[in-house]
C-alpha positions as CSV (number, residue, x, y, z in Angstrom):
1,X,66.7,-16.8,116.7
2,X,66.8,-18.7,113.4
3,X,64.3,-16.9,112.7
4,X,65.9,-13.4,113.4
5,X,69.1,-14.6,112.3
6,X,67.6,-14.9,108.5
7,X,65.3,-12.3,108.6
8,X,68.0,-10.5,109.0
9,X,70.5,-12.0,106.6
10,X,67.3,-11.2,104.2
11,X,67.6,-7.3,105.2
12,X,71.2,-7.5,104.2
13,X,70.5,-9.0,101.1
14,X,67.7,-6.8,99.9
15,X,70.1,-3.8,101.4
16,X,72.6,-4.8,98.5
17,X,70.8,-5.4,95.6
18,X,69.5,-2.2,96.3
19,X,73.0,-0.7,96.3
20,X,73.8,-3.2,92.9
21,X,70.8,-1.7,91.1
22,X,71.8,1.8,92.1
23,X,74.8,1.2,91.2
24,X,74.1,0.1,88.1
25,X,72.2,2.7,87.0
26,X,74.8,5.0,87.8
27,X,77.1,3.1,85.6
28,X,74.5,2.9,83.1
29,X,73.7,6.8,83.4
30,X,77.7,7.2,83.0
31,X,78.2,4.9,80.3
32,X,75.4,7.3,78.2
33,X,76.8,10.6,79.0
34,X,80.4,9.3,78.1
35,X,78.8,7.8,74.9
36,X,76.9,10.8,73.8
37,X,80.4,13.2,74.5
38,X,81.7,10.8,72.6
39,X,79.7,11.0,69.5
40,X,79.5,14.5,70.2
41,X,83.2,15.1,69.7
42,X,83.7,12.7,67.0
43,X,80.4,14.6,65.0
44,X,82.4,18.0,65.4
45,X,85.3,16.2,64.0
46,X,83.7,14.5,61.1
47,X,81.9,18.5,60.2
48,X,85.1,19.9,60.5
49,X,86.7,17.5,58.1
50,X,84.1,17.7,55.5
51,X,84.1,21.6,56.2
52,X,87.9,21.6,55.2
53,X,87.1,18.9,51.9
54,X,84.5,21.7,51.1
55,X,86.8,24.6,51.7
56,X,89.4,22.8,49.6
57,X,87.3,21.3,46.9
58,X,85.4,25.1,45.9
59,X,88.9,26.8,46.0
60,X,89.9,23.5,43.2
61,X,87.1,24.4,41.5
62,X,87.3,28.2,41.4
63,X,91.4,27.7,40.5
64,X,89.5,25.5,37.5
65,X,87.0,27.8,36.4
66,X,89.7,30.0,36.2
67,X,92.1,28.6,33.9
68,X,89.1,27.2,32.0
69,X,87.7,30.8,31.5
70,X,91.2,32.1,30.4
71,X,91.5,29.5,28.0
72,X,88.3,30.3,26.3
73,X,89.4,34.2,26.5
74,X,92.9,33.1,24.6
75,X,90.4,30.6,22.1
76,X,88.1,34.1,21.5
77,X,91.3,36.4,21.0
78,X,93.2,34.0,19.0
79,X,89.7,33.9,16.8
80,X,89.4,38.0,16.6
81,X,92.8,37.9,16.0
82,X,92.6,36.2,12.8
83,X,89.5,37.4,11.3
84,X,90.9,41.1,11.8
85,X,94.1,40.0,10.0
86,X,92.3,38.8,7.3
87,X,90.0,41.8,7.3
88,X,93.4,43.9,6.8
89,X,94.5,41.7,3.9
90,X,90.9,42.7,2.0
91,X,91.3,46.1,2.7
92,X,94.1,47.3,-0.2
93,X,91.9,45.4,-2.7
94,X,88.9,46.9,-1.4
95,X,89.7,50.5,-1.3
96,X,90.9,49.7,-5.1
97,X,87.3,48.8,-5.7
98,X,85.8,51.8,-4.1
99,X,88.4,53.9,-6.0
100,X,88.0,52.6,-9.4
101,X,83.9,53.1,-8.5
102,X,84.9,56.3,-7.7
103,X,86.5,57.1,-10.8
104,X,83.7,55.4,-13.2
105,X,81.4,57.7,-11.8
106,X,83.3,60.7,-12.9
């Protein structure tokens, strides 16, 4: 009966290492898919930030390009500006010339 008695006891044993491995893998098999939802989320987070940094950072830089682009308009105007002022202050003394050519070749 010894005998029995451990064979059994053996049985038992093997019975519930079975059910500890299973178990286990079970956990194991959770612990991944909780792990990989986890990354998962935290991966849409991370794109979504650096989506918004992007969306941010373009709209800086177009703002920028803006102001940089009207400056250089102004710099270009101020520049016409004052060569056709100067052109106008030639002119009297100019048409003087071309009238007093005029007049020589009378």
């Amino acid at each position: 009966m010894a005998n029995a008695n451990m064979i059994g006891e053996i049985a038992n044993t093997e019975e519930r290492a079975e059910q500890i491995r299973k178990d286990a893998l079970l956990q194991g098999k959770e612990l991944v898919n909780k792990t990989k939802a986890d990354m998962e989320q935290r991966l849409k987070e991370t794109d979504d930030r650096e989506r918004e940094k992007t969306k941010s950072a373009l709209m800086q830089a177009e703002i920028d390009g803006k102001a940089l682009a009207e400056s250089i308009l102004n710099e270009a105007i101020t520049g016409i500006e004052k060569r056709r002022s100067a052109a106008e202050q030639r002119i009297p003394a100019a048409v003087d010339y071309l009238l007093e050519r005029v007049e020589t070749l009378k």
